[in-house]
C-alpha positions as CSV (number, residue, x, y, z in Angstrom):
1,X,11.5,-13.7,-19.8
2,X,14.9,-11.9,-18.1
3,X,16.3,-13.4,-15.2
4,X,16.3,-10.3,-13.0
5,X,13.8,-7.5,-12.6
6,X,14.6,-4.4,-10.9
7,X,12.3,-2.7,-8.2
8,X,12.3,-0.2,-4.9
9,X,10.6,-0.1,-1.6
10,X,9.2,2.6,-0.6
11,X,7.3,4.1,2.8
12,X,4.3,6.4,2.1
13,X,2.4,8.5,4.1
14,X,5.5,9.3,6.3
15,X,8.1,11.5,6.7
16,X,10.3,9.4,8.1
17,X,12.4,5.9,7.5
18,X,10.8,2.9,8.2
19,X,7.4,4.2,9.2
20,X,4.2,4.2,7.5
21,X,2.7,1.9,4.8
22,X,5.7,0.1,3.1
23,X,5.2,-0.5,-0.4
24,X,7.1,-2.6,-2.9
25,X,7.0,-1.8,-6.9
26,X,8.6,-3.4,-9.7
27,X,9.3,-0.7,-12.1
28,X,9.0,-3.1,-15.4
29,X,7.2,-5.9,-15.2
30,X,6.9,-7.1,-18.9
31,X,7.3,-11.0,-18.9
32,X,5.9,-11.9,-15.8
33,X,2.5,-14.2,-15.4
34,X,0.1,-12.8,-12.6
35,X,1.2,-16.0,-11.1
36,X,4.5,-15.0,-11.0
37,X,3.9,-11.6,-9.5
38,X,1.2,-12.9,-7.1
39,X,4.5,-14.9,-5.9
40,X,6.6,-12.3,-5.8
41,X,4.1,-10.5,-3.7
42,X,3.9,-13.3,-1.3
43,X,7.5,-12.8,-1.2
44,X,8.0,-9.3,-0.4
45,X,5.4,-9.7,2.4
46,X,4.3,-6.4,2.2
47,X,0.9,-5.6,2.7
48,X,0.7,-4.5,-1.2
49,X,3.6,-4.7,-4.1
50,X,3.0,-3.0,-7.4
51,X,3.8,-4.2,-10.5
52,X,4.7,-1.9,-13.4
53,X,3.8,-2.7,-17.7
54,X,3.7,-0.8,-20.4
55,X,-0.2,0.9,-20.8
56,X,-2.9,0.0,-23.2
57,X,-3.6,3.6,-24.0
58,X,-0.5,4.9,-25.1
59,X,-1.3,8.3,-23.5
60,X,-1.7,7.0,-20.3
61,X,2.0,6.6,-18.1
62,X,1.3,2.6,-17.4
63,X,-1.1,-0.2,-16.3
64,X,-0.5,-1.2,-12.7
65,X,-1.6,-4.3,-11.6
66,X,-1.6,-4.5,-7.5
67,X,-1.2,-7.5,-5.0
68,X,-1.6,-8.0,-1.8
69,X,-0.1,-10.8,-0.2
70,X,-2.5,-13.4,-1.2
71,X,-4.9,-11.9,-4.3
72,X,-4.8,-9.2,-6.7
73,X,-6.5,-6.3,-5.8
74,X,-8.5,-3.7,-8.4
75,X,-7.0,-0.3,-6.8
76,X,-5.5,1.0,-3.2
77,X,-4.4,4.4,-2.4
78,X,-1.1,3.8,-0.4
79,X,0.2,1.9,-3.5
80,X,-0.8,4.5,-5.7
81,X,0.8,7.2,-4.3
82,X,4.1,5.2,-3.8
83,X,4.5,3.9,-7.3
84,X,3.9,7.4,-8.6
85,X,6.6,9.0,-6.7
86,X,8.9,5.5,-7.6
87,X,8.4,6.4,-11.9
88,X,9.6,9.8,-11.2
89,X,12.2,9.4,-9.0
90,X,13.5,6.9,-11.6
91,X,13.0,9.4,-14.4
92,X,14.8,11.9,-12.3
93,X,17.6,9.2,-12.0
94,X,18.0,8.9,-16.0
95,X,18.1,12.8,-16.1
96,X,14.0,12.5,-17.9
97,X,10.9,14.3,-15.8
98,X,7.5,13.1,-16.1
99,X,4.9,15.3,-16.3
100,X,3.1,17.0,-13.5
101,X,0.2,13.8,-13.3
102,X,0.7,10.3,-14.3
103,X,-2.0,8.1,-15.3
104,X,-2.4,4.4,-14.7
105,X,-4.8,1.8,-15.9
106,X,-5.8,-0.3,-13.3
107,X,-8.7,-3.2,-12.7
108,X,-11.4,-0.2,-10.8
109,X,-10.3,2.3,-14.0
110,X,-8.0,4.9,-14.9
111,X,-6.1,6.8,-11.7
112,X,-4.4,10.0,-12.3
113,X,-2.4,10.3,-9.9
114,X,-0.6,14.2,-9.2
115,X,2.9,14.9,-8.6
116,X,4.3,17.4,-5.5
117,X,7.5,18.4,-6.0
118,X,10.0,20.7,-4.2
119,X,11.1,24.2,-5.5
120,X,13.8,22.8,-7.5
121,X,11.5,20.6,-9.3
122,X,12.5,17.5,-7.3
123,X,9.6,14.8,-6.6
124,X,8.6,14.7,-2.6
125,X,5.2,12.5,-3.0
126,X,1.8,12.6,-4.6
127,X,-1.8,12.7,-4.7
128,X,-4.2,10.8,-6.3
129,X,-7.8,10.6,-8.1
130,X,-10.4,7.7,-7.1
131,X,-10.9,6.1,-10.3
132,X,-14.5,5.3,-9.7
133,X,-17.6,8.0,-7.5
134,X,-18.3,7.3,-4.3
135,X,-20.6,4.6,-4.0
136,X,-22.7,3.3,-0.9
137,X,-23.9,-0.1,-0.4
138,X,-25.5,-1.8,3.2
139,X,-25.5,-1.5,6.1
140,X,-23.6,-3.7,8.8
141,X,-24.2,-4.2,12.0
142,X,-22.4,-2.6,14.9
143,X,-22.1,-5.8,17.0
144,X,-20.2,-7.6,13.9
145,X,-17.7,-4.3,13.3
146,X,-16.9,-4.6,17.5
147,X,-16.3,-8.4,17.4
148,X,-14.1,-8.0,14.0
149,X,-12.4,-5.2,16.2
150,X,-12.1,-6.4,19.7
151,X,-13.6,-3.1,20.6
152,X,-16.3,-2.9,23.0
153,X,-20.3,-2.8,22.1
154,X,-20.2,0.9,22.5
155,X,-17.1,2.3,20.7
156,X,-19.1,1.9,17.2
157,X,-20.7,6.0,17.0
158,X,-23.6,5.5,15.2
159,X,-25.2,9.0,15.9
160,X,-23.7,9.6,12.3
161,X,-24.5,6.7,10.2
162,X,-24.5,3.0,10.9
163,X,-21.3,0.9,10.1
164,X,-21.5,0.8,6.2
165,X,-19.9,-0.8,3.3
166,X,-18.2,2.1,0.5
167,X,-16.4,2.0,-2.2
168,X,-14.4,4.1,-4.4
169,X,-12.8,0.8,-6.2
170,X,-12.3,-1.3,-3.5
171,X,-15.2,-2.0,-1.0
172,X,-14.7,-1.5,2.6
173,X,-17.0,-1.7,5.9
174,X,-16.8,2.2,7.2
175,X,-17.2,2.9,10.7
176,X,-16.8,5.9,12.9
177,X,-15.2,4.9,16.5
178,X,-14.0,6.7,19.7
179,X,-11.4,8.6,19.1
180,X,-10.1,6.5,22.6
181,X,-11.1,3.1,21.1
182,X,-9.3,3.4,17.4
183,X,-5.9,2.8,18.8
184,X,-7.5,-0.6,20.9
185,X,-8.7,-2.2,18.0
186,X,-7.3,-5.6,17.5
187,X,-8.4,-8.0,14.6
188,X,-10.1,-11.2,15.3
189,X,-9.6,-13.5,12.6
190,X,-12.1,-16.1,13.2
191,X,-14.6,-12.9,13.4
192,X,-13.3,-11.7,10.3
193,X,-14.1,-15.0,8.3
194,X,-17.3,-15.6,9.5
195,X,-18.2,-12.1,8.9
196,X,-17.0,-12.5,5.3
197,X,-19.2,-15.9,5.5
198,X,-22.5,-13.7,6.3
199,X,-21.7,-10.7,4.5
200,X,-19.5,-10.9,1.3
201,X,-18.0,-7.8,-0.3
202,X,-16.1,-7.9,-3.9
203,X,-15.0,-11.5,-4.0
204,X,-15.8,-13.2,-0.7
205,X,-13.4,-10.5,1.0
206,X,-14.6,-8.4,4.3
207,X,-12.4,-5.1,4.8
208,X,-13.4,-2.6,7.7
209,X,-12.2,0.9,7.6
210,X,-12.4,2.7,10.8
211,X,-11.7,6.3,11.7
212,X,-12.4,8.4,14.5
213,X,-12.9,12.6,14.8
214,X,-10.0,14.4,16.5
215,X,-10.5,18.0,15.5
216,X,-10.2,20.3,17.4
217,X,-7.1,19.2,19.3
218,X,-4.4,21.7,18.6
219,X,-1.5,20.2,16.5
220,X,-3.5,17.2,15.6
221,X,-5.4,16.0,11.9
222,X,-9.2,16.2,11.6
223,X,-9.3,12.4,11.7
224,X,-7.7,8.9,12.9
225,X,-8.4,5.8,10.7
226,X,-7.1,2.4,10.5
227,X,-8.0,-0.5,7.9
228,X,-8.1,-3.8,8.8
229,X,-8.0,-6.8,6.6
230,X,-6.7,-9.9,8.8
231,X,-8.9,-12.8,7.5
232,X,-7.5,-12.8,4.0
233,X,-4.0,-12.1,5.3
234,X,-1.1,-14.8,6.3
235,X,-0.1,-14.6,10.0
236,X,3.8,-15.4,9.2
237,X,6.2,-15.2,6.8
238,X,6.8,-18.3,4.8
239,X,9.9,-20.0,5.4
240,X,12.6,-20.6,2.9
241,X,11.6,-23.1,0.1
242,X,8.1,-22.4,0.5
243,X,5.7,-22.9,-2.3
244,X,4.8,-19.9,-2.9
245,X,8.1,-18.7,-4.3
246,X,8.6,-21.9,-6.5
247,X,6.8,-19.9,-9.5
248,X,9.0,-16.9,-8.8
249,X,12.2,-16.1,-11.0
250,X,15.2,-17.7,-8.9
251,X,16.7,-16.1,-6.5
252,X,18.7,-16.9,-2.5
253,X,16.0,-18.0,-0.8
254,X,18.5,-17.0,2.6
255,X,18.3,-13.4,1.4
256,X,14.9,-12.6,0.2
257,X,13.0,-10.6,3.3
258,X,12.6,-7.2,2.7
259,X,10.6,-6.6,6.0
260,X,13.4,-7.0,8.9
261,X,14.4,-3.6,10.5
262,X,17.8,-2.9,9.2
263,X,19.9,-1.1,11.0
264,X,21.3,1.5,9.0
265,X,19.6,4.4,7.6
266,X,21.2,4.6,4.0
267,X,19.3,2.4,1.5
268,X,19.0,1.9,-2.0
269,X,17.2,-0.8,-3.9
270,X,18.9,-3.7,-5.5
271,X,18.5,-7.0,-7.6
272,X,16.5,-9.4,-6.4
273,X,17.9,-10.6,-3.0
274,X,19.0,-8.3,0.0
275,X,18.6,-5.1,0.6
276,X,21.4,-3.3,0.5
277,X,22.3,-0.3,2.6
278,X,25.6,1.9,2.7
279,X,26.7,5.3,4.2
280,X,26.1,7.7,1.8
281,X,26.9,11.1,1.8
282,X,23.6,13.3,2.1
283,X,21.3,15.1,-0.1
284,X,21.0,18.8,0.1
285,X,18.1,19.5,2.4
286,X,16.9,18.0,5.9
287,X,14.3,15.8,3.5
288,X,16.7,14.2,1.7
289,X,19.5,13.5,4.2
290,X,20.1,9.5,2.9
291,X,20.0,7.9,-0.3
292,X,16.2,6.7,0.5
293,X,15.8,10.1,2.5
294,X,12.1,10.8,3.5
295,X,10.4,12.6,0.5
296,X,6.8,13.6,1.7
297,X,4.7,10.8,0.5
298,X,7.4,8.3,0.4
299,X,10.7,7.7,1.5
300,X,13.2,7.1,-0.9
């Protein structure tokens, strides 16, 4: 197994540093156990880290295997998009291009995932395929989405359809709010487990997906949403020497957090080990103004 393994953070969903869903991916994972890259994950303390092998299907681009802090997950869209956008910034970087849509195997199936990319061919983010239909299980109460929440009885709209558990891969409780309530939810973690206690989705896990209707307001997208997953989350980061990196390959334990606010705005990735960041002169083009410069659905 080699000592070090390369990999980049990213933030998706934003057009700006340090903003949106930050995503970690190892670009070539070959050699490492799912022990070792649940680890790893652990590590990064992201809220998902992608690891990158070589595909079953030889015509697909690559089996990703996905993990949150604590378990593997089957698919996710945030890391999906980021990990696209990663492959072909690094085939951009070693003068290849990959084609216009990558495909990945993943546990919920095969995700193609399309590339967007500026008039001079240059990758700015992605979009992806569910890799399974929509499909739509029971019902959950109201009162148990509000309690999860800390939301009020009444900020659940149920005029539409009752709190309800989808899935395109991964299983989620769906619930419309108030468009004033979605930015006062706050998770309750002793609600969340005995929620996941009474009514179990894939594996014992209970995920709510809210969202609430904003159309309409000039300037503004057609809807809000937030996902909340507390229960099966850690509540801080482990401290140096903790077991959870013992599995790992080795690296400083004094210079392993990748989730502090650094200061500067030029980034690039590195080894294993701190993040390193350095003026840099910039890109052409108000998107790519640093080294990690916002890209559309990621920032570099």
């Amino acid at each position: 197994m080699p000592e070090r393994y390369s990999y980049i953070t990213v933030d998706v969903f934003t057009d700006r540093a340090f903003a949106g869903n930050p995503l970690a991916v190892v670009t070539d994972a070959s050699g490492l156990t799912p022990e070792q890259m649940q680890a790893i994950a652990a590590e990064f303390n992201y809220s998902e880290s992608t690891f990158v092998l070589p595909p079953d299907d030889r015509s697909h681009t690559a089996r990703v295997r996905i993990f949150t802090r604590q378990n593997e997950i089957p698919f996710a869209g945030h890391p999906n998009v980021g990990t696209a956008f990663v492959l072909a910034l690094v085939a951009e970087r070693s003068g290849r291009t990959l084609g216009s849509t990558v495909v990945f195997e993943e546990g919920a199936g095969r995700v193609p995932v399309d590339l967007i990319r500026d008039a001079e061919g240059r990758v700015t983010g992605a979009t992806l395929t569910a890799p399974q239909p929509l499909t739509v299980g029971k019902t959950i109460p109201a009162a148990v989405v509000t309690e999860c929440v800390g939301l009020e009885p009444t900020a659940v709209l149920t005029s539409r359809h009752e709190p309800i558990v989808a899935s395109v891969g991964l299983p989620f409780v769906i619930a419309e709010v108030a468009d004033n309530a979605i930015g006062a939810a706050r998770p309750d973690t002793r609600a969340f487990s005995d929620a996941a206690r009474r009514f179990p989705l894939e594996n014992g896990r209970f995920s709510i997906h809210l969202y609430a209707r904003t159309a309409g307001r000039k300037g503004q997208a057609d809807l809000r949403a937030r996902m909340f997953r507390p229960w099966a989350e850690p509540w801080r980061i482990p401290p140096p020497g903790a077991p959870t990196a013992r599995s790992a390959p080795s690296w400083r334990a004094s210079s392993r957090r990748q989730t502090r606010p650094w200061p500067s705005m030029f980034c690039r990735e590195s080894r294993w080990g701190v993040r390193v960041c350095w003026p840099s002169a910039p890109r052409s083009g108000p998107a790519r103004s640093c080294a990690c410069g916002s890209a559309g659905g990621a920032r570099r």
